[in-house]
Rosetta silent file (secondary structure, phi, psi, omega in degrees, C-alpha in Angstrom):
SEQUENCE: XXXXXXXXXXXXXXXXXXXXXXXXXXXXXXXXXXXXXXXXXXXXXXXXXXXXXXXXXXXXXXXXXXXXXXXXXXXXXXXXXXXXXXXXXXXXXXXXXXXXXXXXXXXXXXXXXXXXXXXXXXXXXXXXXXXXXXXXXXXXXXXXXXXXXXXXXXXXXXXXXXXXXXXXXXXXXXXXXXXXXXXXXXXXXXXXXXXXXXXXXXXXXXXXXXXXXXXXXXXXXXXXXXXXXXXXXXXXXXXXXXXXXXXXXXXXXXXXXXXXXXXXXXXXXXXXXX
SCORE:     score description
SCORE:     0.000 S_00000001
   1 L     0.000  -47.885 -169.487   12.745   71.556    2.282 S_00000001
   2 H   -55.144  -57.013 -159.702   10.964   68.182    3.239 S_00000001
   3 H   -52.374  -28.896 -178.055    9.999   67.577   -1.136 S_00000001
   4 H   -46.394  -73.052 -166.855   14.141   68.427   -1.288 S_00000001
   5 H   -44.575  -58.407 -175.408   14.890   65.712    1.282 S_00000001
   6 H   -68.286 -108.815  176.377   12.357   62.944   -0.445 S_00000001
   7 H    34.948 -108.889 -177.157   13.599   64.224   -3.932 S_00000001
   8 H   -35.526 -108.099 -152.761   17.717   63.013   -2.830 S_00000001
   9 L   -32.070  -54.305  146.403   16.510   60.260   -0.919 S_00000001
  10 H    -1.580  -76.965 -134.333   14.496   59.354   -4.142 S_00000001
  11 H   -91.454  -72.390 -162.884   17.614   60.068   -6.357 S_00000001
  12 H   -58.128  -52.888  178.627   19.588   57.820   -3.906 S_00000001
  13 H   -42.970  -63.298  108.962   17.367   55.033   -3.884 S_00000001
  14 H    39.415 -103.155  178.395   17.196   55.422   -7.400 S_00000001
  15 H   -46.861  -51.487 -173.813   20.843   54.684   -7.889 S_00000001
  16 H   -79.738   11.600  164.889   21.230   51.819   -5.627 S_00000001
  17 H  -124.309   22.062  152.157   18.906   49.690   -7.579 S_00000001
  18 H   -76.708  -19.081 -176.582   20.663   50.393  -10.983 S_00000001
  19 H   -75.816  -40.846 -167.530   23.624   49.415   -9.109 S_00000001
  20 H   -70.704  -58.266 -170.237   22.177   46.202   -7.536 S_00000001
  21 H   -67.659   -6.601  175.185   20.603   45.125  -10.714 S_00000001
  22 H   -74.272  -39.380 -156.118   24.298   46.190  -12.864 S_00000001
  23 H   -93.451  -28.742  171.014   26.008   43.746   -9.981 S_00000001
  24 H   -82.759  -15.175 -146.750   23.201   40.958   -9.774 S_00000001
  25 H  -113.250  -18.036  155.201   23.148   40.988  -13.118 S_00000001
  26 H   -83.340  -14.521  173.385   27.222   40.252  -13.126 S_00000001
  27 H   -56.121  -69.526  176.718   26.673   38.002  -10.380 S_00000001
  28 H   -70.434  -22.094  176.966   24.562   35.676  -12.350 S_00000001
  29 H   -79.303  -11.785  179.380   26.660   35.832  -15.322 S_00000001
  30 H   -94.890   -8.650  168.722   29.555   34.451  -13.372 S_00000001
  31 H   -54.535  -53.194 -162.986   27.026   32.046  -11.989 S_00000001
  32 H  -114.705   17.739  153.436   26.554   30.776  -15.111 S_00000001
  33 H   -58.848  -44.847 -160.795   29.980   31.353  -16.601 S_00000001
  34 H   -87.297  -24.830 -175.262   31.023   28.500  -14.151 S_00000001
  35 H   -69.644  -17.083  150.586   28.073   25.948  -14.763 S_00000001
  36 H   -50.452  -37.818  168.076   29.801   26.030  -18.674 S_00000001
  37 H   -76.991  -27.434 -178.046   32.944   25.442  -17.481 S_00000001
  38 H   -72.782  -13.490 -146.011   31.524   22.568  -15.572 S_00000001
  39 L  -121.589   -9.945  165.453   29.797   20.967  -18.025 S_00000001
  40 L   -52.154  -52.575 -178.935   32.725   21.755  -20.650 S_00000001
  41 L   -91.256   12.521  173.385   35.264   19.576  -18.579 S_00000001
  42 L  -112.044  129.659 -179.433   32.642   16.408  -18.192 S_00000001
  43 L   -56.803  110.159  171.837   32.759   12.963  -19.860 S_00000001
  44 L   -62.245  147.092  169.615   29.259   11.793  -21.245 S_00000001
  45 L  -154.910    4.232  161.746   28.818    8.262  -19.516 S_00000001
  46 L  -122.570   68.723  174.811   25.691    7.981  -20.335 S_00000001
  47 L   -75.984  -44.363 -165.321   26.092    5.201  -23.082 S_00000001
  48 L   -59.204  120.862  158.545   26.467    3.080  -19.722 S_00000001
  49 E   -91.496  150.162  174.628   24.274    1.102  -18.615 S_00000001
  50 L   -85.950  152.615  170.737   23.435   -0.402  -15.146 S_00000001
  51 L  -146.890  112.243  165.376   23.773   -4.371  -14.612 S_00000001
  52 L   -22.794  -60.190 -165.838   22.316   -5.856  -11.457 S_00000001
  53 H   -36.959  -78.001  173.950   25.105   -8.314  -12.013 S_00000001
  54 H   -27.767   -5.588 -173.561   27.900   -6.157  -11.076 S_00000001
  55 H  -103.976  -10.743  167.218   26.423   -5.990   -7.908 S_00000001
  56 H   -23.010  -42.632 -172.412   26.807   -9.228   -6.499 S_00000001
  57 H   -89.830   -0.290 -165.398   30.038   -8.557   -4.348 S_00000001
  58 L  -110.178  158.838 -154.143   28.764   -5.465   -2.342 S_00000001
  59 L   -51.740  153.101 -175.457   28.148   -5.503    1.030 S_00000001
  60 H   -58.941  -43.496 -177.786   24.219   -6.332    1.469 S_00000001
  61 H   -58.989  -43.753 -173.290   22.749   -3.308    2.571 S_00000001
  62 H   -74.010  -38.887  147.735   24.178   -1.542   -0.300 S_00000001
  63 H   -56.305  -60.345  174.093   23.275   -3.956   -2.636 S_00000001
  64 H   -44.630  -48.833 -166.808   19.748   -3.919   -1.491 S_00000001
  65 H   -71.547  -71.700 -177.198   19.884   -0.061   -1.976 S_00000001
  66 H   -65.282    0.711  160.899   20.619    0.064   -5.953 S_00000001
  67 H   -77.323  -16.264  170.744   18.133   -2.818   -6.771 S_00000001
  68 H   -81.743  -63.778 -178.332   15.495    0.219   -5.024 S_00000001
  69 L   -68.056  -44.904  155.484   17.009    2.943   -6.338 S_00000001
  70 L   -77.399 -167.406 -161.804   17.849    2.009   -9.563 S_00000001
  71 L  -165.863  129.339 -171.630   15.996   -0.023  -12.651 S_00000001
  72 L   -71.539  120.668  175.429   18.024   -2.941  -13.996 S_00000001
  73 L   104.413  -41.538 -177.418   19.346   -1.563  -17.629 S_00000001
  74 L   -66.251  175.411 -170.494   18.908    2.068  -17.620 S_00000001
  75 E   -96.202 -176.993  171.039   21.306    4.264  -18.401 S_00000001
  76 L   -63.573  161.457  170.018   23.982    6.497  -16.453 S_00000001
  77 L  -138.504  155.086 -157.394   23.776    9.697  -15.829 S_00000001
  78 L   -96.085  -24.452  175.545   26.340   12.339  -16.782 S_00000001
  79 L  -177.597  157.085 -160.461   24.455   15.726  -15.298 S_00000001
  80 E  -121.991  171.180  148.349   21.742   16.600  -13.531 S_00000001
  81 E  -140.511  170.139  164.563   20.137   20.505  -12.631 S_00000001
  82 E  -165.776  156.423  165.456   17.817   20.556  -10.017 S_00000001
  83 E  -106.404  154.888  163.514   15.843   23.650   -8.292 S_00000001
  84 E  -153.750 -170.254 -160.355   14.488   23.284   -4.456 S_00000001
  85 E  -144.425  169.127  170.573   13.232   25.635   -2.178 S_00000001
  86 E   140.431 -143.017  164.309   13.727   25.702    1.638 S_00000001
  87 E  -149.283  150.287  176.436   15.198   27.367    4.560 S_00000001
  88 E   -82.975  129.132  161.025   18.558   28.492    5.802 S_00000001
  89 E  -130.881  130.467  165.872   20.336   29.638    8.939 S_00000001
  90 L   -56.419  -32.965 -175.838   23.174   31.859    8.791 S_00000001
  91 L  -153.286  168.950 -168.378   24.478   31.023   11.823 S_00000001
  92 L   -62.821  -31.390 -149.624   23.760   28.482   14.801 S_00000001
  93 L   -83.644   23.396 -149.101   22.233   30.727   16.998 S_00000001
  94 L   -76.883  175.409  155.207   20.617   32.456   13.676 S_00000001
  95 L   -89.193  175.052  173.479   16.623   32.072   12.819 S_00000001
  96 E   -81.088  119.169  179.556   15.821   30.354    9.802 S_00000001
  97 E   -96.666  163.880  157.662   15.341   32.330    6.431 S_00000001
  98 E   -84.356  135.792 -171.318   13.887   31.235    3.181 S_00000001
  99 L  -121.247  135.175 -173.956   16.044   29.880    0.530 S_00000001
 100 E   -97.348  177.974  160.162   15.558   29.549   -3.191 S_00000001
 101 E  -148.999 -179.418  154.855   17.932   27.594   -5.261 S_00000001
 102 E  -145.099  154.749  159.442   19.516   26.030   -8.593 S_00000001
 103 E  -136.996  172.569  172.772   22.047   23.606   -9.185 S_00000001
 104 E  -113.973  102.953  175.716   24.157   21.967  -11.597 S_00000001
 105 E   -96.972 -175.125  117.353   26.321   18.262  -11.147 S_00000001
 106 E  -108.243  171.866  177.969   28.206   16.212  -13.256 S_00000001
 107 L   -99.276  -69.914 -147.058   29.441   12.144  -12.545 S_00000001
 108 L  -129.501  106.851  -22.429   32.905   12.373  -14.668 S_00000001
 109 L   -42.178  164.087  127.761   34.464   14.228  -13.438 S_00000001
 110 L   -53.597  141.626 -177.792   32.413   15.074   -9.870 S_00000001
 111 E   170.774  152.827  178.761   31.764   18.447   -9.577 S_00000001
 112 E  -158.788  157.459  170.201   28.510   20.554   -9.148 S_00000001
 113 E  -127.962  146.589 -172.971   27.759   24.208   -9.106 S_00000001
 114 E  -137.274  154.013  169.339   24.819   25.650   -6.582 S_00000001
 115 E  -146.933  122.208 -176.819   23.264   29.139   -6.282 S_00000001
 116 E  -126.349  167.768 -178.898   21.111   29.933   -3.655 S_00000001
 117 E  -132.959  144.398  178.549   19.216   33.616   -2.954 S_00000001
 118 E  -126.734  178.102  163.815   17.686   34.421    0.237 S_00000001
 119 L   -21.545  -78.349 -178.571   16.368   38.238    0.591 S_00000001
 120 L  -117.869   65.370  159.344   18.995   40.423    0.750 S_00000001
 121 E   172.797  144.768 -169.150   21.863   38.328   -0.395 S_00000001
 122 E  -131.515  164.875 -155.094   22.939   35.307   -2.769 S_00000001
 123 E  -137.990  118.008  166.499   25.640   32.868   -2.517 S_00000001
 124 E   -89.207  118.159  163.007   27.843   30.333   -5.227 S_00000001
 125 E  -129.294  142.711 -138.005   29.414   27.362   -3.923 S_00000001
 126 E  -142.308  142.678  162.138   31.012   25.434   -6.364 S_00000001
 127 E  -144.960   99.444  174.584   33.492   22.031   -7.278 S_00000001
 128 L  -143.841  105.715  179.058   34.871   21.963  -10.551 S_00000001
 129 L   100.434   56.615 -166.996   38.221   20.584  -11.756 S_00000001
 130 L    23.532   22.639  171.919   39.118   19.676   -8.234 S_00000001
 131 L   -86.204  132.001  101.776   38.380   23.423   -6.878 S_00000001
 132 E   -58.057  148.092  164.701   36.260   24.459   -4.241 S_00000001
 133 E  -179.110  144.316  173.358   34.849   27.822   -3.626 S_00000001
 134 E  -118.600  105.118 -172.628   32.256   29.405   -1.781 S_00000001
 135 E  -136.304  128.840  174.035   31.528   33.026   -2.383 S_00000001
 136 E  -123.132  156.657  168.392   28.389   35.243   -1.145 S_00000001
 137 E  -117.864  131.041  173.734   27.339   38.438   -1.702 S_00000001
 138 E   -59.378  133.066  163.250   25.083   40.864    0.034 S_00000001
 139 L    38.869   37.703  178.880   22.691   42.606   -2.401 S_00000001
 140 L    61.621  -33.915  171.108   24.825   41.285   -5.216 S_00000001
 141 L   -56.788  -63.014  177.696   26.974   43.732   -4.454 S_00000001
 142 E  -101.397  137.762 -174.873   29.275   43.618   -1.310 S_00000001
 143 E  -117.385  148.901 -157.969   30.915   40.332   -0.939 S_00000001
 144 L  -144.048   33.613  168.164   31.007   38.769    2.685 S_00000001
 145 L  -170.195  147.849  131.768   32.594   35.006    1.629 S_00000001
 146 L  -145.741   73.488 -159.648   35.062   34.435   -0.485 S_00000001
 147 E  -112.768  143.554  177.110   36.709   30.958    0.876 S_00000001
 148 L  -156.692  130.882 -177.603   39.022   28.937   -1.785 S_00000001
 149 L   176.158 -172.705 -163.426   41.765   26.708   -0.413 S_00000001
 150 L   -80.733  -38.931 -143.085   43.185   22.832   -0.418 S_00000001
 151 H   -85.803  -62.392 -174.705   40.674   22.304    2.733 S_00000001
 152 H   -76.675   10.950  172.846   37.657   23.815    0.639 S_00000001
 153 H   -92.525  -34.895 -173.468   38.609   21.816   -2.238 S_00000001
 154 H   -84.024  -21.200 -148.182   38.151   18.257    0.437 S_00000001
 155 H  -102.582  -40.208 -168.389   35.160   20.078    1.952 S_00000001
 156 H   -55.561  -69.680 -166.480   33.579   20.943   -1.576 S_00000001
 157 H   -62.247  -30.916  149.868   34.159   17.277   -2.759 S_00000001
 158 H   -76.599  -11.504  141.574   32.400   16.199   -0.154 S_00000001
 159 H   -40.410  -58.698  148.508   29.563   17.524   -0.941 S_00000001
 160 H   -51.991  -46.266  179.731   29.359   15.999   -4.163 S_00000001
 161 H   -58.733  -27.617 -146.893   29.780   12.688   -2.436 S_00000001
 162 H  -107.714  -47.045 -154.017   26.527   13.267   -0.317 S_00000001
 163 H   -86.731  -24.852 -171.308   24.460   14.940   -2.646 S_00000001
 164 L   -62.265    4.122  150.749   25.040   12.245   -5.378 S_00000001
 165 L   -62.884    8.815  156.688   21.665    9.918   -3.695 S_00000001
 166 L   -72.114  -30.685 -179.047   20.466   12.574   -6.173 S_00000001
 167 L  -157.244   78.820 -155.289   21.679   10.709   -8.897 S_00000001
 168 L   -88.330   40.459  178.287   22.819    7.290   -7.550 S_00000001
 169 L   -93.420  -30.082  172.933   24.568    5.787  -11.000 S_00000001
 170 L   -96.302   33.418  172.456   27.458    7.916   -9.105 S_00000001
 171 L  -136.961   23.548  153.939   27.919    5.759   -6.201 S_00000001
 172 L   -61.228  170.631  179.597   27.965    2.535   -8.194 S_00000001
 173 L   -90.997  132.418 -173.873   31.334    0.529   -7.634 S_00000001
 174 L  -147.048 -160.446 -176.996   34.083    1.587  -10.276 S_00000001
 175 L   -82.064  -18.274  169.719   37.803    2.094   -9.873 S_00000001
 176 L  -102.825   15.287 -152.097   37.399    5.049   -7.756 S_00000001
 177 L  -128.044  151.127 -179.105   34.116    3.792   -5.748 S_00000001
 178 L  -166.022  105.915  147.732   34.722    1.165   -2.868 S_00000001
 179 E   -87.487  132.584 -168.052   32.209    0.107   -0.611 S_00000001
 180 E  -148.971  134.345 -172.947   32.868   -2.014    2.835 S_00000001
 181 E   -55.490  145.407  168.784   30.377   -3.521    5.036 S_00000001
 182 L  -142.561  -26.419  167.608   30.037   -2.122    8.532 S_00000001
 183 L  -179.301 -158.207 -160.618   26.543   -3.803    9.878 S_00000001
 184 L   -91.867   13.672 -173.119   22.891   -4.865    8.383 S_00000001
 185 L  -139.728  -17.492  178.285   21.896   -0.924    8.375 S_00000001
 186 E  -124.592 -177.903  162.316   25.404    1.221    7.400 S_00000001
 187 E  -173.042  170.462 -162.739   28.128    0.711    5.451 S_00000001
 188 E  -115.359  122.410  151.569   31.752    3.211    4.480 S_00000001
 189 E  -101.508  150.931 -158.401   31.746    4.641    1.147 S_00000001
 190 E  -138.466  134.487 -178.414   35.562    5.536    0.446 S_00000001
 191 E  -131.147  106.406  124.961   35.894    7.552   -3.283 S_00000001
 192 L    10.728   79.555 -142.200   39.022    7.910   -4.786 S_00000001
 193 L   164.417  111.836 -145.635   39.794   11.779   -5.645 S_00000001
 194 L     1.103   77.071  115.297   43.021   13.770   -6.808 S_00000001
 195 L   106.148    5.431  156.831   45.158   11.289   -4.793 S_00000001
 196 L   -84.944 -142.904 -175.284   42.815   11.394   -1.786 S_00000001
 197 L   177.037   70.063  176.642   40.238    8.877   -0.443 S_00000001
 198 E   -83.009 -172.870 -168.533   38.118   10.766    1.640 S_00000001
 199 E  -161.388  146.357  178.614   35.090    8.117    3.117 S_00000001
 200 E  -153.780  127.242  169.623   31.889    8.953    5.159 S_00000001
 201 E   -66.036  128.910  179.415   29.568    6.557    6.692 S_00000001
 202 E   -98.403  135.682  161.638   26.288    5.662    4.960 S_00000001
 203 E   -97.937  149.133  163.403   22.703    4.754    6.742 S_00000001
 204 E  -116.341  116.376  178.413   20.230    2.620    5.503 S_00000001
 205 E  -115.662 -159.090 -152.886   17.126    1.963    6.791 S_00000001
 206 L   -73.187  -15.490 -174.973   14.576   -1.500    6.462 S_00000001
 207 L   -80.836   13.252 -157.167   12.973    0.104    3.035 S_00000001
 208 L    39.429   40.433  165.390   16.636   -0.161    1.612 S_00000001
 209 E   -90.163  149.006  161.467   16.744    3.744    1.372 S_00000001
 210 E   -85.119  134.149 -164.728   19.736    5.488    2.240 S_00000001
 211 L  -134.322  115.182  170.631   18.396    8.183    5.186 S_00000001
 212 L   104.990  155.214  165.211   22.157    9.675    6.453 S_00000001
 213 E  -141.620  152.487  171.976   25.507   10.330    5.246 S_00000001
 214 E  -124.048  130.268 -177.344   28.424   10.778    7.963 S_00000001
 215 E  -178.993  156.429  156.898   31.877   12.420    7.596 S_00000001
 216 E   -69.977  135.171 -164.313   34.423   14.608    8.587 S_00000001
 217 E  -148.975  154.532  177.208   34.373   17.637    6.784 S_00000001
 218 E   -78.870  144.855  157.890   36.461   21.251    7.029 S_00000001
 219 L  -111.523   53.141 -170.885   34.677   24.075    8.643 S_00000001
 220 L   108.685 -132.528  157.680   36.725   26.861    7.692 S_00000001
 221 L   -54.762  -55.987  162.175   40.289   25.790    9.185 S_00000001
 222 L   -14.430  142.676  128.375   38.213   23.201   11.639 S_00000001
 223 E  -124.781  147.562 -167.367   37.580   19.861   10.554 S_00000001
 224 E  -135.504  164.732  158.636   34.449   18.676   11.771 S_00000001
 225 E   -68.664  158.490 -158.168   31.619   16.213   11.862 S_00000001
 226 E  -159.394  150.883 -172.714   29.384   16.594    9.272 S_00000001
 227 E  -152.342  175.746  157.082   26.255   15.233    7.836 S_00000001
 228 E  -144.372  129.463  162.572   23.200   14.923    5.358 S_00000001
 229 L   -91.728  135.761 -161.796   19.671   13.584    6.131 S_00000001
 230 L  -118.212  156.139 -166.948   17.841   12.346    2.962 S_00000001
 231 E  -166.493  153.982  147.405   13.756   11.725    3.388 S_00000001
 232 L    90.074   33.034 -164.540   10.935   11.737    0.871 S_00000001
 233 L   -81.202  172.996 -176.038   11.892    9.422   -2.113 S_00000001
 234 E  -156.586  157.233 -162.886   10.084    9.511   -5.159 S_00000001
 235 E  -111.255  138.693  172.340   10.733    7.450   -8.402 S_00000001
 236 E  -139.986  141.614  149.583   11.885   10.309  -11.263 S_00000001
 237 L    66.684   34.502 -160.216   13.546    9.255  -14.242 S_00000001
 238 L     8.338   52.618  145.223   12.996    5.251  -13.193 S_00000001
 239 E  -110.318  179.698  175.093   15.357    6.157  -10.125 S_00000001
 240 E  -131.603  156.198 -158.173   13.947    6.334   -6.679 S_00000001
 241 E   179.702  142.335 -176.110   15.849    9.457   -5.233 S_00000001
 242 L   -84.385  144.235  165.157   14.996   11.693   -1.945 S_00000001
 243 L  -131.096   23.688  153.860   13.435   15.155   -2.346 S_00000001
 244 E  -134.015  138.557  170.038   14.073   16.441    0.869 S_00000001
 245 E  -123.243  162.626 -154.553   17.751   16.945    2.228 S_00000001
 246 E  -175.716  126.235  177.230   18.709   18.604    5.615 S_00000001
 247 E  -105.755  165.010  164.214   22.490   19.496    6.331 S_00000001
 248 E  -146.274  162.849  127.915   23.668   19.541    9.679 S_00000001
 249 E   -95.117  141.471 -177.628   27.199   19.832   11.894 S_00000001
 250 E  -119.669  140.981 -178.755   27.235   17.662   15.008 S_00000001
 251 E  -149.568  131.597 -175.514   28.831   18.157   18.416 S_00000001
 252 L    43.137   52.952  167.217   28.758   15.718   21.264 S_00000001
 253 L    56.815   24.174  160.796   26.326   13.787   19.329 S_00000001
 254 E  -106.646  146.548 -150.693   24.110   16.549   18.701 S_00000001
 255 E  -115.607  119.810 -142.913   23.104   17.346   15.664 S_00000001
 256 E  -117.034   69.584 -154.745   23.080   20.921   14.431 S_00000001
 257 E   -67.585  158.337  163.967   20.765   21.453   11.295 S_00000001
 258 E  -130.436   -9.738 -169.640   21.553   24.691    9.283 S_00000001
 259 E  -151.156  119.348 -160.651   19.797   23.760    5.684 S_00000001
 260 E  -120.713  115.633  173.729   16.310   22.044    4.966 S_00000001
 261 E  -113.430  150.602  156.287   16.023   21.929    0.752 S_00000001
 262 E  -120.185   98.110 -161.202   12.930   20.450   -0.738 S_00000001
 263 E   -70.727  148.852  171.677   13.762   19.631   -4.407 S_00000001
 264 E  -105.321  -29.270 -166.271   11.142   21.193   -6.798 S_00000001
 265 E  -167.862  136.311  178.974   12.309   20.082  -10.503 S_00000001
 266 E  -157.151  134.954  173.771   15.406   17.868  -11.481 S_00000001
 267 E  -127.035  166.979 -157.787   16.212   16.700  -14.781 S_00000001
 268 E  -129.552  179.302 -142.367   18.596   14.458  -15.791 S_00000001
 269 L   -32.957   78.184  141.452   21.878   14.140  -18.743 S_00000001
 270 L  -146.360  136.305  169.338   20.747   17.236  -19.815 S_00000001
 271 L  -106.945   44.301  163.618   23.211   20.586  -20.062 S_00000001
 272 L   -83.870  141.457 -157.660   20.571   23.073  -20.680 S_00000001
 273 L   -86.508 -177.670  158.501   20.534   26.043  -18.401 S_00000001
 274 L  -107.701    0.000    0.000   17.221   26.898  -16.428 S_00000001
């Protein structure tokens, strides 16, 4: 009776991890079904070079930050990947889990695709073509997000705006990029994108790094404060660029982290997969 009992349970067991590996294994192909499409709709720009010169008219702090971050002459860059590592919380009052990850950007258009996997469940959130979407799945299998809307298309894009001290040729000043002075340590970045202009305050601090981003951002239906903390730079690719990032939402001037990343490996205007 018991060897019956094992047996089935066996049998069962069995089954659910041809299913989870038929379903992770569709999982990842739409993973990387969309990082094709992204890199399918983006404009090489990086013939372009930086010049100091242009930089004359922006606000100081900001100025100060690409003569650090950047190298007079190199070129732009059109896509990045990057991998990190790091921990998670599902929810505020959640513990932290560990999270692995990969991602994909582009410049021109903005857009990025991310995948991250924790234990028992993995997650895509995505901007491409002026779409957001966030969708996770349990065990590859049961899906427990699926948010797409106008709101996660503004929420998405900001994202891109924050994470792009990743690759800071895409916060230079252009026809959609506008910087404006606000004091010797922040200044409002305002970006231009499908007929908005969302804008989130940037910190600086005395090494002329950028260490914060600030903004309003959707949280579902919500819109809320919203943030990124940047730490750690290191010169890659003769940029200087943060390897640690930390998201947060803030209430009553408390600050709510939910995501600590530590980049591991980031390469740059290359579309080769990992």
């Amino acid at each position: 009776m018991i060897k019956n009992i094992l047996l089935i349970l066996f049998i069962i067991l069995f089954l659910f991890m041809i299913i989870r590996f038929f379903f992770k294994y569709k999982f990842n192909k739409y993973f990387y079904t969309k990082v094709e499409k992204l890199f399918e709709l983006s404009e090489d720009i990086s013939n372009q070079k930086v010049n100091f010169e242009n930089l004359k008219s922006l606000p100081g702090p900001v100025r100060k930050y690409f003569r650090y971050s950047l190298t007079d002459g190199i070129h732009y860059i059109s896509s990045v990947r990057m991998k990190h590592e790091g921990e998670f919380k599902m929810g505020k009052d959640k513990g932290w889990v560990p999270i692995k990850g990969r991602q994909y950007y582009t410049s021109e258009p903005p857009g990025f695709v991310w995948k991250g996997d924790i234990r028992f469940a993995s997650a895509i959130d995505s901007y491409i073509d002026g779409e957001g979407r966030l969708m996770a799945k349990a065990f590859s299998i049961f899906k427990v997000i699926d948010l797409k809307s106008d709101k996660m298309n503004e929420a998405e894009f900001m994202r891109w705006l924050t994470e792009a001290v990743l690759f800071p040729t895409a916060l230079l000043p252009s026809r959609n990029i506008k910087w404006e002075y606000i004091d010797q340590s922040s200044a409002k970045l305002i970006y231009k994108n499908n007929g908005n202009a969302p804008e989130c305050k940037v910190f600086f601090n005395d090494k002329n790094q950028i260490t914060e981003f600030k903004s309003k951002r959707y949280d579902g239906e919500k819109i809320k404060t919203w943030g990124g903390i940047v730490s750690n730079y290191k010169r890659i690719n003769n940029m200087m660029i943060p390897t640690q990032i930390e998201a947060y939402w803030e209430k009553n001037d408390k600050k709510s982290r939910y995501a600590k990343f530590s980049i591991t490996e980031i390469d740059y205007n290359t579309t080769k997969l990992f």
